[in-house]
N, C-alpha and C positions, 0 to 999 in steps of 0.2 A: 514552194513552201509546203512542208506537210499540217493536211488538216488534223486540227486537237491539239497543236502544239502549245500554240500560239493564245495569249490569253485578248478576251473581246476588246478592241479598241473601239469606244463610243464617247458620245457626251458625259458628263457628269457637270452639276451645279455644283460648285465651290462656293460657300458659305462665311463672311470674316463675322467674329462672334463678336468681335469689339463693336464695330461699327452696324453691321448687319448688310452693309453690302453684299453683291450677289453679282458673281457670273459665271461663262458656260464656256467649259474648253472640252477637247480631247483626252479622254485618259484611260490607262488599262485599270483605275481604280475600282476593288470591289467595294461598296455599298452595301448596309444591313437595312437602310435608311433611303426614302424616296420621296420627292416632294414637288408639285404640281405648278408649273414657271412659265405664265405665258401661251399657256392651252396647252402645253407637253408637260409629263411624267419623266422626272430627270433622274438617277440614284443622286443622293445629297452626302459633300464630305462638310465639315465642318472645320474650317482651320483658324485658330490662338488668334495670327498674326497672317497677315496677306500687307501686297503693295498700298491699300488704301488707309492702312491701321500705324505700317511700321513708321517709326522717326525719321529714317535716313530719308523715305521715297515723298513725305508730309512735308518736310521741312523742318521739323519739330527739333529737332537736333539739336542739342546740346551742346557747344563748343567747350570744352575743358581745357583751359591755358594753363600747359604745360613747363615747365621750367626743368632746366638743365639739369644732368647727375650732380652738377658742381652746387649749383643755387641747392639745391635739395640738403645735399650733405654738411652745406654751410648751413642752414637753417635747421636741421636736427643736431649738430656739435655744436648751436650755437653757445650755450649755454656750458658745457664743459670746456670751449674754449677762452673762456674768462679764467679759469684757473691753470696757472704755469706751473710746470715742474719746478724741484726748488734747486734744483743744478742753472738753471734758466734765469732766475730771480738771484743767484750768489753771482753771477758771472755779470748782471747789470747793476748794482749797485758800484757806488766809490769806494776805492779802498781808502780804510780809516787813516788817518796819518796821524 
């Protein structure tokens, strides 16, 4: 490998702002930011959302019961399907005698 290429891979604390958990992986991340974890000086990233915050990894999740293209499309025509063409309405009636 040449040297200076390559950017420093070290610790970094990862930070979730939801919950405020905290933990310490690997990464090429630069940091403006440093913050003191444990007796070590770690650079500190801050992220939204991590595995301890999101729905999917919580359980929180939200199940949306979904229904067919067909259930749908019957439930938004429902209402314009009460009115028949009058081609539709001449051809069911009896003829008068």
């Amino acid at each position: 490998m040449k040297a200076g290429v390559h950017p420093e891979y070290r610790e970094v604390l990862f930070q979730d702002l939801q919950t405020g958990a905290k933990f310490i992986t690997r990464s090429t991340l630069n940091s403006r930011e440093s913050i003191e974890f444990e007796g070590k000086t770690y650079p500190l990233f801050k992220c939204d959302v991590t595995s301890e915050s999101h729905p999917f990894y919580t359980g929180a999740q939200t199940r949306i019961v979904e229904t067919g293209r067909v259930e749908k499309f019957r439930a938004r025509f429902a209402t314009t399907s009460a009115v028949k063409p009058a081609a539709v309405v001449a051809e069911t009636k009896p003829a008068a005698e």
